[in-house]
C-alpha distance (Angstrom), angle and dihedral (degrees) to the residues before:
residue distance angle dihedral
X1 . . .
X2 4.00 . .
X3 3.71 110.7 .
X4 3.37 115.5 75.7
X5 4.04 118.3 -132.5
X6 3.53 116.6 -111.8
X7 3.94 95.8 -121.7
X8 4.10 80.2 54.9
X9 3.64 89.7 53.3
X10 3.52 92.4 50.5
X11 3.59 93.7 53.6
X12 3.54 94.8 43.8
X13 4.08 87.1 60.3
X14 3.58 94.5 39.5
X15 3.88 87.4 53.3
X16 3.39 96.2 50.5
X17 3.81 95.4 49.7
X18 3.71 85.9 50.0
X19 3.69 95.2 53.4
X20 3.66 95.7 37.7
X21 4.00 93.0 59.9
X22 4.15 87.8 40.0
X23 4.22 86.7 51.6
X24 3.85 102.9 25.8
X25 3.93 101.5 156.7
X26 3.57 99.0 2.0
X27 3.57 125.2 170.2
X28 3.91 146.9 68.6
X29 3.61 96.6 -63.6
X30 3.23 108.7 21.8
X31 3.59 111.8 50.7
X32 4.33 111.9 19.5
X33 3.99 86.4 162.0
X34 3.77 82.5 79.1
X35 3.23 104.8 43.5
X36 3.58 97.7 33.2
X37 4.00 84.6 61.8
X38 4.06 90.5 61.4
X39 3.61 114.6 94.8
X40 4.18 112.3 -105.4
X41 4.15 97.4 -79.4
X42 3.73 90.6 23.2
X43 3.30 141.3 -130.8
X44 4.10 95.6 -16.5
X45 3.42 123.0 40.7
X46 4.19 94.6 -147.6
X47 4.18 102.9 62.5
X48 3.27 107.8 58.2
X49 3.72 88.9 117.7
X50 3.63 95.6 43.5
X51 3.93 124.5 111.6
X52 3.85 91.9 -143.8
X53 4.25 89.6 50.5
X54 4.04 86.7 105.9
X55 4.18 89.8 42.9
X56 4.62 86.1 42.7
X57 4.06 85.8 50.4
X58 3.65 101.1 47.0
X59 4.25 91.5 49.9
X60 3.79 85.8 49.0
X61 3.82 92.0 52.9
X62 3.44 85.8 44.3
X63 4.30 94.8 56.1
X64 4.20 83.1 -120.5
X65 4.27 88.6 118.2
X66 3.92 131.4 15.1
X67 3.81 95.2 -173.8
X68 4.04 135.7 -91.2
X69 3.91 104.9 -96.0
X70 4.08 104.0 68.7
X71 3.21 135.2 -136.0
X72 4.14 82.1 18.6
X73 3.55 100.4 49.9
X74 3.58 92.0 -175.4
X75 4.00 99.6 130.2
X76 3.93 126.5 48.6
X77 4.51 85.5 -160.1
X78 3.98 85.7 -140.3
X79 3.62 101.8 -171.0
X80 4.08 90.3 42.6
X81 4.26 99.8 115.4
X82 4.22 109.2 -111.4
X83 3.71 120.7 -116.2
X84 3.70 118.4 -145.3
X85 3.70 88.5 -119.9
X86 4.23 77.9 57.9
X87 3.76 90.5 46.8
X88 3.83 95.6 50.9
X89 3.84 91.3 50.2
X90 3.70 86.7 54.2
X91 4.04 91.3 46.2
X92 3.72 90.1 48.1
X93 4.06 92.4 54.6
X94 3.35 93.2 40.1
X95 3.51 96.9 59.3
X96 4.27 97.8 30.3
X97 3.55 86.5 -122.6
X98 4.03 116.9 175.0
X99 3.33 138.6 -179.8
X100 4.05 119.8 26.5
X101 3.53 116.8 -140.2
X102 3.56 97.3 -178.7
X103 3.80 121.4 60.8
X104 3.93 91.4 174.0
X105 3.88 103.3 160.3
X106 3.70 132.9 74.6
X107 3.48 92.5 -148.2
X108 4.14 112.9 63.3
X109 3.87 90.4 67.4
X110 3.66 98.2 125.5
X111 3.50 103.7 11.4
X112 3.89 116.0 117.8
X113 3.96 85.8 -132.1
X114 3.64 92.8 57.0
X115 4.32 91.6 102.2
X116 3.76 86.3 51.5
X117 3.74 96.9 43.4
X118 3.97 81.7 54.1
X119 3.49 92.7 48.1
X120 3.67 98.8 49.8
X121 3.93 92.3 41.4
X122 3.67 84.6 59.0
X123 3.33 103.4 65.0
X124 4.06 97.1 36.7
X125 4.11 99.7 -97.1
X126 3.26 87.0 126.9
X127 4.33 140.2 21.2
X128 3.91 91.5 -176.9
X129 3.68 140.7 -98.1
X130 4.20 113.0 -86.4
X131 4.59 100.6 60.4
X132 2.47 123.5 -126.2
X133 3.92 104.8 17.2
X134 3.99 96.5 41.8
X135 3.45 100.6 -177.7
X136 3.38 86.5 124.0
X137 3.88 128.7 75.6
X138 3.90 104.2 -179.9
X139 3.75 94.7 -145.3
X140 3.90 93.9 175.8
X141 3.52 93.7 48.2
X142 3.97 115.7 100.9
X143 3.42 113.4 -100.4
X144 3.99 114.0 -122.2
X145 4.64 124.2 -141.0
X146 3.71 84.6 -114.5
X147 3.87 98.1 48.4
X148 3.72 85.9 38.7
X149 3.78 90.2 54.0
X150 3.92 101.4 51.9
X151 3.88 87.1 48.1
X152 4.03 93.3 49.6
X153 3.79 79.9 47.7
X154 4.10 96.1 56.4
X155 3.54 94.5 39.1
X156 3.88 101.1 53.0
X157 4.02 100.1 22.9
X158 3.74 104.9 -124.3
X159 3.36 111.8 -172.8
X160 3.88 124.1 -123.3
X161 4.01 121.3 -85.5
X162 3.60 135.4 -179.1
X163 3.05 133.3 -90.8
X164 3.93 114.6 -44.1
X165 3.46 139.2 -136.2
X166 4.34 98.1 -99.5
X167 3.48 110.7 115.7
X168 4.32 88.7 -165.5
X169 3.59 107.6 49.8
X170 3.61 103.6 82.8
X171 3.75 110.3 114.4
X172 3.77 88.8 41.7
X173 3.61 127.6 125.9
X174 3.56 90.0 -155.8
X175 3.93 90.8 46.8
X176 3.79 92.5 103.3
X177 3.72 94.3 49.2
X178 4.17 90.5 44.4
X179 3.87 87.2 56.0
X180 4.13 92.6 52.2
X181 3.46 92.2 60.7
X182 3.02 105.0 43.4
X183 4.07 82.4 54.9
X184 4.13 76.4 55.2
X185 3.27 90.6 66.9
X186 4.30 82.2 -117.1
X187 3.96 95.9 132.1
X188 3.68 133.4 17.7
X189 4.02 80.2 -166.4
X190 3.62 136.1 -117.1
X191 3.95 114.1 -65.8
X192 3.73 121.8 53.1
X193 3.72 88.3 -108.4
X194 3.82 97.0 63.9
X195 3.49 94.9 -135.6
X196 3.81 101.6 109.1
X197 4.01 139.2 50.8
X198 3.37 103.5 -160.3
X199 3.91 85.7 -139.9
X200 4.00 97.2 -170.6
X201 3.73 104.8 41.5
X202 3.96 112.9 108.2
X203 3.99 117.2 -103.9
X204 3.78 117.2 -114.4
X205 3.89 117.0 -138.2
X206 3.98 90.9 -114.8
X207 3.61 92.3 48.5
X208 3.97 85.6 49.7
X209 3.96 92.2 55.8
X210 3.93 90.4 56.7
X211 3.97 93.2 50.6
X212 3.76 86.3 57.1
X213 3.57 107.7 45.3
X214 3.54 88.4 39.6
X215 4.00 84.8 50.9
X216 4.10 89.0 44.0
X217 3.30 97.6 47.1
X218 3.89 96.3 -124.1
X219 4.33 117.5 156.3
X220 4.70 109.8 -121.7
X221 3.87 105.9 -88.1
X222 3.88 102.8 -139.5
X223 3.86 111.5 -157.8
X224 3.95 117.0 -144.9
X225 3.80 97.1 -85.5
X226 4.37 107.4 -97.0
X227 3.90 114.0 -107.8
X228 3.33 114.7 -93.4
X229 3.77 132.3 -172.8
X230 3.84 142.7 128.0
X231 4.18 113.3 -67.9
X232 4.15 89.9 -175.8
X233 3.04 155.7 -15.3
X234 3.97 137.4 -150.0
X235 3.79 130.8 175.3
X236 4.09 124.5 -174.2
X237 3.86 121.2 -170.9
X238 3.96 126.7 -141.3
X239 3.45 130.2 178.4
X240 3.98 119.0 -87.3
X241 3.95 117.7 -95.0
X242 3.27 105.4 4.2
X243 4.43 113.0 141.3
X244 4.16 88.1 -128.4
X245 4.26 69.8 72.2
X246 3.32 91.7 79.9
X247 3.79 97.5 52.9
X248 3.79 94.7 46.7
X249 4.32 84.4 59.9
X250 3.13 94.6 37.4
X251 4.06 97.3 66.0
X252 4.09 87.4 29.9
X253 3.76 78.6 55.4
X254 3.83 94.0 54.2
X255 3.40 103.4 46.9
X256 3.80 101.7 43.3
X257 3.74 100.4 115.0
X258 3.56 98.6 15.6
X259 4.27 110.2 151.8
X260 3.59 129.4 -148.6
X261 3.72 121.0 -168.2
X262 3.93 116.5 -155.5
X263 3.91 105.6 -63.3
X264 3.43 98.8 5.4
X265 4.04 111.0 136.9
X266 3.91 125.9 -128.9
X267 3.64 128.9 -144.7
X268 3.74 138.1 -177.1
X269 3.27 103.4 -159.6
X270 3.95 101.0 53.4
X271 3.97 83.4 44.6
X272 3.76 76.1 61.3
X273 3.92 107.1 43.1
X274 4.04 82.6 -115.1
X275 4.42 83.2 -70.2
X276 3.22 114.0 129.6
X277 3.87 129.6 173.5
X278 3.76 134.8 175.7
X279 4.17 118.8 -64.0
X280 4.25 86.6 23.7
X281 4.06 76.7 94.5
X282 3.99 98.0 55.7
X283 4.36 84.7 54.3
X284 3.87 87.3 49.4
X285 3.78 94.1 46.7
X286 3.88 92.4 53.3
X287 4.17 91.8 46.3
X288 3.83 84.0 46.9
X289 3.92 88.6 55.6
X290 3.36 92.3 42.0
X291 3.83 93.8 54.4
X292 3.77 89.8 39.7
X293 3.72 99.2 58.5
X294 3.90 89.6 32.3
X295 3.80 88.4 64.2
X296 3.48 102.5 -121.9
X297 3.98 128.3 159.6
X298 4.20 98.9 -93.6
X299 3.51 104.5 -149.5
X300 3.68 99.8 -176.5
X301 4.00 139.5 -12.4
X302 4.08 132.8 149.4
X303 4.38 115.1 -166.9
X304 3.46 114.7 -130.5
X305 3.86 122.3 -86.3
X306 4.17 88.2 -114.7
X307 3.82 121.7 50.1
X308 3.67 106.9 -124.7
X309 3.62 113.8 -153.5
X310 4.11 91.5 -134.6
X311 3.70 90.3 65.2
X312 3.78 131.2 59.9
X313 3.10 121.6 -105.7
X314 4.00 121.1 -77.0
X315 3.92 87.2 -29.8
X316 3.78 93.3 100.7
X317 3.41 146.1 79.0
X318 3.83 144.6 -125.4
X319 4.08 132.1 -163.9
X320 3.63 125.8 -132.3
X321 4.18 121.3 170.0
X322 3.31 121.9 -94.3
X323 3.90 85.9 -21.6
X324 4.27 115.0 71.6
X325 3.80 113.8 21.3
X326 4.01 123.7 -176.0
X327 3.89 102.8 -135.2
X328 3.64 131.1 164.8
X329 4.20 132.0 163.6
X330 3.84 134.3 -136.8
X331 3.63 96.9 -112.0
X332 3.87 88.8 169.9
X333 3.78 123.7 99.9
X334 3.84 91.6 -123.4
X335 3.95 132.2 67.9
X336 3.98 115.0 -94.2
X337 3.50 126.4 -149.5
X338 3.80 127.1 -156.2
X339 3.28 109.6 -139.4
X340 4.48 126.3 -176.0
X341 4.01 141.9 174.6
X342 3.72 128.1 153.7
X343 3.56 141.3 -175.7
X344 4.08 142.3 -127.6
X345 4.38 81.2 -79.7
X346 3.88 105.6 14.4
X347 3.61 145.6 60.3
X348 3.63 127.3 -155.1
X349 3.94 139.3 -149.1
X350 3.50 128.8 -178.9
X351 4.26 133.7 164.5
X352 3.43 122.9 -156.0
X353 3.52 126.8 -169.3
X354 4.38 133.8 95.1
X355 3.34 146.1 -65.5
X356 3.51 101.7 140.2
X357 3.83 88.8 -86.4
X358 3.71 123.1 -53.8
X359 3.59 136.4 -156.0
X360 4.17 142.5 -144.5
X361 4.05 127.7 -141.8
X362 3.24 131.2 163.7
X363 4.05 146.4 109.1
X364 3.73 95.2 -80.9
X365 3.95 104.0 124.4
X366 3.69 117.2 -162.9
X367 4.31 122.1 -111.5
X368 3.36 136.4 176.6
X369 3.35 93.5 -80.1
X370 4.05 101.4 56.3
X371 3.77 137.8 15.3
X372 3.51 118.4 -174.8
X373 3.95 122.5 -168.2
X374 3.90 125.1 -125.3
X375 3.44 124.4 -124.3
X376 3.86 136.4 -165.2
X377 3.60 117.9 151.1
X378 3.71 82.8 153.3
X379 3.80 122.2 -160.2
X380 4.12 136.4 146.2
X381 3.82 93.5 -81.4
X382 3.46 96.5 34.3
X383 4.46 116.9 126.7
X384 3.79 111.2 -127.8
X385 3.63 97.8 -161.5
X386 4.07 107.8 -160.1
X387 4.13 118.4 -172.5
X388 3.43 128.4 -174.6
X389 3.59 125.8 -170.9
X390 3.91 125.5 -160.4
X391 3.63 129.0 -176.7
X392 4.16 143.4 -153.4
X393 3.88 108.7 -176.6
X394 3.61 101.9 -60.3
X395 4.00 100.1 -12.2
X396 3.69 116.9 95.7
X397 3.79 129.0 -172.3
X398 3.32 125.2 -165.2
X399 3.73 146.3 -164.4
X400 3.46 141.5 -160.1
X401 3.80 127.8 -174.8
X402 3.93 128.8 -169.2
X403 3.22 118.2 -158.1
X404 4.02 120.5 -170.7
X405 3.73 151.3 133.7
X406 3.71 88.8 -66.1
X407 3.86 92.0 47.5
X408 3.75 143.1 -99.1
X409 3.84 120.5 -51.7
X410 3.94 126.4 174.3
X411 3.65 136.8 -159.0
X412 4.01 126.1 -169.4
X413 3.35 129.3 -167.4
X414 4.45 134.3 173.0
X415 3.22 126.1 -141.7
X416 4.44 123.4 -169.0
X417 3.95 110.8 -156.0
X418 3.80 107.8 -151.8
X419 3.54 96.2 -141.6
C-alpha cells in the first residue's frame, strides 16, 4: 500500500506541528534550555550508556515514549525487543492520532495497545499480521526491521527509491519499502559496512527511538551527563599461586561490569549458577566490604564458621548452595556499577555510582589481610557510614551507623567464630 490516505496525511502534518512546537530548537547546540532542564542522566535512569540516549531523549521531549515501567516511568528498557503492539503505540504518538474507527482484529481485545492498534489501522499503517485473512494483528509478537520498515513507510509517506544499498533483502516483500528509507535517510543499515539490513532480526526499543526521530525530523537531546564517582572500595590479600586463585578471578571476573538500576537486587549466588567452589568466597567477602562501608541496604550475608586471618573480622561473607547467599540492593537514586581487578596477591572491589558523596569511619584498622579505602566526597546528602566492631574471645559484634539527610539509622549484628 503506497499512497497514503488523506486522514493519514492529515495526521502526519498535525503531528509534526505538534512535535515541532514541543521540540522547537532542539538539540546539543542549539537549544541547552532544554536539555539543561533534564535531570543529570536524563529522563531514564537505565541508558546512559546507550548510543541512541540523545535519539530516546528527544522522542520523550517530544510525548512519542513515557518509559517501560508504569506508573514510574523511570526506565525506557532500551535493549528490551519491541512488539508490534509497542510499535503501534509509538506510531499512534508520533503522529497524535485519536480516535480508531476500525477495530478490525480479533486479537487486540485486552491488550493495552489495542486504542493504538485502532488508531494506526485507521489510517492504513497497518492491514494485520496472518495474509490474506488479517483479522489478526499479533500485537505481542516481536516486531521484525522489515515489518518495521513498511509500517515507518505508511505512516510517514516516503516516497519510492531505487534500488538500495542491502545486499540481503531480495526475496523480501518488504524489500521495496526497506530501500525507501534508507533513501530517507531512516537507516544507514546494520553492519558497519552499510551493505546489509539484516531484514529479520527483531528491533530493540533504542533502536526504535532513532527510526522515529530520524523519521520526525527532531535534533539528539543530550542530558547533562549523571555524576559519577567511586562509592567504595575494598581490597583482600591471598597468598601468590595458590589454585583457590583461580576461583577468586573467576567471580572478580563475573561481576566486573555488572549494573544495578535503582532498586534492583544483587545476588552472588545466581551470578554463580548456585556453584560455588573454594576462593569464590574471598571475591564475595571484598564486595561485601565494599557494600558494607559504602552504606548500602545488606540484604543477606552469614561469616564463615573459621576466622580467616585475610578477612576482617565478622564483616565478611561466605557462600553455601542453595543455603547462604550474599545479597544487597541499589537503594540509591542513581545506577551503580560493580567494578573488579586484582593482582598476582590481591583482589579488588570497587562501586561506583551517587549519593552526593559519602564517607566511612570507624575503628576497623587495616592488616595484611584487608585494606579498605576511605571516602569523603562530603556533601548535604551525602551517607557517613560509621562501624564499630567489639570483641569477647571469639564473638564479635558489630555496628554500623548511617547518617544522612534523612537522619541516622543503625543496625547491629554478632557473630561467634567456632575456632
Amino acid at each position: 500500500m503506497r499512497g497514503i490516505a488523506a486522514q493519514r496525511r492529515a495526521a502526519l502534518v498535525l503531528g509534526m506541528l505538534i512535535v515541532a512546537s514541543v521540540t522547537a530548537g532542539i538539540g546539543s547546540a542549539s537549544t541547552p534550555a532544554e536539555a539543561a532542564e533534564l535531570p543529570p542522566g536524563g529522563a531514564f535512569v537505565d541508558d546512559n550508556d546507550s548510543a541512541h540516549e540523545g535519539a530516546i531523549e528527544a522522542i520523550a521531549a517530544a510525548g512519542v515514549t513515557f518509559g517501560c515501567n508504569p506508573p514510574t516511568n523511570d526506565r525506557f528498557c532500551p535493549e528490551q525487543v519491541l512488539t508490534r503492539g509497542e510499535m503501534a503505540a509509538f506510531l499512534a504518538r508520533a503522529l497524535n492520532l485519536t480516535g480508531a474507527s476500525l477495530r478490525p482484529f480479533v486479537d487486540t481485545d485486552g491488550s493495552v495497545h489495542d486504542e493504538a492498534i485502532g488508531q494506526i489501522a485507521s489510517v492504513g499503517i497497518t492491514t494485520g499480521c496472518n495474509p490474506p485473512s488479517n483479522d489478526r494483528y499479533c500485537p505481542d509478537r516481536f516486531i521484525s526491521r522489515a515489518e518495521m520498515a513498511s509500517m515507518l513507510v505508511r505512516a510517514f509517506d516516503f516516497p519510492t527509491a531505487p534500488n538500495g544499498p542491502f545486499v540481503d533483502t531480495d526475496g523480501s516483500v518488504h524489500a521495496a519499502d526497506i530501500d525507501a528509507i534508507a533513501a530517507a535517510g531512516i537507516t544507514q543499515g546494520c553492519n558497519e559496512s552499510g551493505n546489509m539490513y539484516c531484514p529479520h532480526s527483531h528491533v530493540t526499543r533504542e533502536q526504535m527511538a532513532s527510526f522515529l526521530a530520524r523519521a520526525l525530523g527532531l535534533e539528539i537531546v543530550e542530558p547533562p551527563d549523571a555524576p559519577f564517582h567511586m562509592i567504595s572500595s575494598f581490597t583482600t590479600y591471598h597468598a601468590c599461586c595458590q589454585t583457590r586463585v583461580a576461583y577468586v578471578r573467576e567471580v572478580a571476573d563475573k561481576i566486573d561490569g555488572i549494573v544495578l538500576l535503582p532498586g534492583d537486587e544483587f545476588s552472588m549466588l545466581k551470578v554463580l549458577g548456585n556453584q560455588v567452589d573454594s576462593g569464590n568466597c574471598q571475591t564475595t567477602t571484598t564486595l561485601f566490604n565494599a557494600v558494607w562501608y559504602g552504606g548500602l541496604d545488606e540484604i543477606e550475608h552469614r561469616p564463615h564458621s573459621v576466622d580467616f586471618a585475610r578477612y576482617p573480622q565478622a564483616i565478611e561473607a561466605t557462600l553455601i548452595p542453595g543455603a547462604v547467599d550474599m545479597r544487597f540492593s541499589n537503594d540509591t537514586a542513581h545506577p551503580l556499577e560493580i567494578r573488579s581487578h586484582y593482582t598476582g596477591t590481591s583482589v579488588t572491589v570497587e562501586l561506583w555510582g551517587d549519593n552526593d558523596g559519602r564517607s566511612v569511619s570507624g575503628d576497623y584498622t587495616a592488616t595484611h589481610g584487608a585494606v579498605l579505602e576511605l571516602l569523603a566526597e562530603g556533601g548535604g546528602d551525602a551517607r557517613v557510614v560509621a562501624t564499630e566492631t567489639t570483641s569477647s574471645g571469639r564473638k564479635y559484634t558489630v555496628t554500623r551507623t548511617i547518617t544522612d539527610a534523612d537522619g541516622s539509622e543503625s543496625e547491629t549484628w554478632s557473630w561467634t567464630y567456632r575456632y
